[in-house]
N, C-alpha and C positions, 0 to 999 in steps of 0.2 A: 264648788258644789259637788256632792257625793252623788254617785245616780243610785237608785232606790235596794237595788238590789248589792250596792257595795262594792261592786269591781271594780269601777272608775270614776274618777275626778276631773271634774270639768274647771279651769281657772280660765281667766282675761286677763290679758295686760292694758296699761294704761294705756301704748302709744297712739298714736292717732289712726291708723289704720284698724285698729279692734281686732287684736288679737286673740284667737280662741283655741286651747291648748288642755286636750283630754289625755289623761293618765291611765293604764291600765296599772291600779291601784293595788293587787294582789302581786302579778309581775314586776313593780318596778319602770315598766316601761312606757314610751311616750307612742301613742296610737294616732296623736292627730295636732296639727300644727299651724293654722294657718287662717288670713285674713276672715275675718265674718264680716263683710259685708258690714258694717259701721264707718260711721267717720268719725270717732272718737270714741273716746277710752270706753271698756267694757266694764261697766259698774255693777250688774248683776248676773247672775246665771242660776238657772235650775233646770231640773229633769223632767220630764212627764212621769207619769206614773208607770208607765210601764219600760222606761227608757230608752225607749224609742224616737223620741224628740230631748232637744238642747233648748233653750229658751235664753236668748240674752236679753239684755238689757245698757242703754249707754248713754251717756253726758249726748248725746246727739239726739235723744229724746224720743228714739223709738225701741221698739220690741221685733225682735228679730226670730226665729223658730229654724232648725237643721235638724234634719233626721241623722240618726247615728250612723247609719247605712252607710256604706263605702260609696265615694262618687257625689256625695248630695249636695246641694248649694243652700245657704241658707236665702230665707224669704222674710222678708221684712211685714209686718203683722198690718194691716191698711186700711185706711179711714181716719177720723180723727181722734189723735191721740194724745200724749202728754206735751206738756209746754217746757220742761224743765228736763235733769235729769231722772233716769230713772235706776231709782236705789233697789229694789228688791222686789221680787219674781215668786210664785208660789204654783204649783199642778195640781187642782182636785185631785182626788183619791182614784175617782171614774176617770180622768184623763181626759173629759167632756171639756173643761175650761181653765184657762190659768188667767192669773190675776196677776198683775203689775201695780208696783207703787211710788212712787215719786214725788222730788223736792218741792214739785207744784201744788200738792197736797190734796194729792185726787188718786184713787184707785179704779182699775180696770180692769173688768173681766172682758175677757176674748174666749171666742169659742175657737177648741184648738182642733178642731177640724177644718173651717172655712178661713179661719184667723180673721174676721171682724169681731169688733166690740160690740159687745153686749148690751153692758151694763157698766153706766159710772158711778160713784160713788164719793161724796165727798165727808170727808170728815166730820164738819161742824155740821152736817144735817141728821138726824135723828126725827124717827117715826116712822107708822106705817103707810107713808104716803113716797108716788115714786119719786127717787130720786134721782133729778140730771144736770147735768153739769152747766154751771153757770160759771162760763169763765170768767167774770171780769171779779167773783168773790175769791177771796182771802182765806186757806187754813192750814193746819198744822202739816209739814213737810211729812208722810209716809216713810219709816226706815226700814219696818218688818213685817213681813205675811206669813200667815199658815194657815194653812185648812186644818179642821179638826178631821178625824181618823173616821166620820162614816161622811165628812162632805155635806154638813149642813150646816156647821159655820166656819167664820173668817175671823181669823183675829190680825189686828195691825196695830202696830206701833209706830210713836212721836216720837221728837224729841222732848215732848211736854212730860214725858214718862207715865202717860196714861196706855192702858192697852182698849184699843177699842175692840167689841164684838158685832159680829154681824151676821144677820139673819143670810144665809151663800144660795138659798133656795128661791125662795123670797126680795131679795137684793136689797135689805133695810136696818137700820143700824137699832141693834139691839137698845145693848147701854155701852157705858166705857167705865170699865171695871175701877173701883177707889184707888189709888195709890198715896203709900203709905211713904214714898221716897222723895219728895221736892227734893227737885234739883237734880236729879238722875233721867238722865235721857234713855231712850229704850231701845235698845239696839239690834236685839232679836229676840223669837218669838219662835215657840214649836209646843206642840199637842202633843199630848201624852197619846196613847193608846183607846185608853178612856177618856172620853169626849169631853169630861167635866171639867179637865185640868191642863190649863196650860201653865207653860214655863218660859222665862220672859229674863231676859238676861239686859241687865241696864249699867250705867255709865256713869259715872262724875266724875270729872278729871280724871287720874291716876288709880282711881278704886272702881271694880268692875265687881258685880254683885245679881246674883242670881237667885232667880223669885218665884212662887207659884202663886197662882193664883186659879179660885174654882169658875168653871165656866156651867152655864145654865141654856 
């Protein structure tokens, strides 16, 4: 993951330990090396908005937060959280909340000040009524988050290759935008500038294929 301003890259290693390894991306050189606190592979990672915070994610099913700061320990994000692992990580705009998503097929926002969950979210619910997590239902694994560029909605992606949106103020699931691709699983997801349009990059087998679509 790129931190927002482009200096540095944040990667995971798989080993069991949760390796977390930032690049000072202009120089060439390695700034930071060493265990995050996981007990398994590092499967996602993002910035805060103002990159000031690391955000991981891992096969051990929780969310992890390190300040950039020299010296800092990371903090595992506390309360009840995902069942599965967790694939991908996103920072509102405001730096107020990040959202995690995962194989269990449930999104979470955490407020990135206190690090408790907020707000759950599940896929297959829709409407403006609230939404909470009922573990024992069923739906499509979470692979991509992004917030749109003023932080009033969320978009996520399946492997169903649908992109869902989501009211990020509100905490309620818009619609889930047509797809035109069967059979294309959706792999990642990023907002343009302008709020309207996101860009949604998807998957079948050996063909990778890149999509826009308008958001409302």
């Amino acid at each position: 993951a790129f931190s927002p301003d482009g200096q540095f890259v944040a990667c995971g290693s798989r080993s069991r330990t949760g390796m977390l390894t930032v690049w000072n991306f202009r120089r060439r050189a390695q700034v930071l090396s060493t265990p995050h606190g996981h007990s398994g592979a590092v499967t996602a990672i993002a910035y805060s908005a103002d990159c000031s915070v690391i955000y991981t994610g891992s096969d051990d099913h929780t969310v992890r937060m390190r300040r950039t700061s020299p010296g800092s320990l990371s903090v595992v994000l506390p309360g009840v959280g995902h069942r599965a692992t967790v694939t991908c990580l996103a920072s509102s705009p405001d730096g107020q909340h990040v959202a995690s998503g995962s194989t269990d097929g449930i999104i979470i926002i955490w407020n990135a000040k206190s690090g408790a969950a907020t707000s759950t979210l599940r896929c297959h619910s829709i409407g403006r009524t609230p939404i909470e997590c009922f573990r024992d239902a069923e739906g499509p694994a979470v692979t991509a988050l992004a917030y749109s560029a003023n932080g009033q909605r969320l978009i996520s992606g399946s492997p169903d290759g649908v992109v869902r949106v989501w009211d990020a103020t509100e905490m309620w699931r818009r619609y889930d935008a047509a797809s035109d691709l069967w059979g294309y699983k959706t792999t990642a997801v990023g907002m343009a500038a302008q709020v309207t349009r996101a860009l949604v990059d998807r998957l079948r087998n050996d063909l990778q294929l890149g999509s826009r679509i308008e958001i409302d």
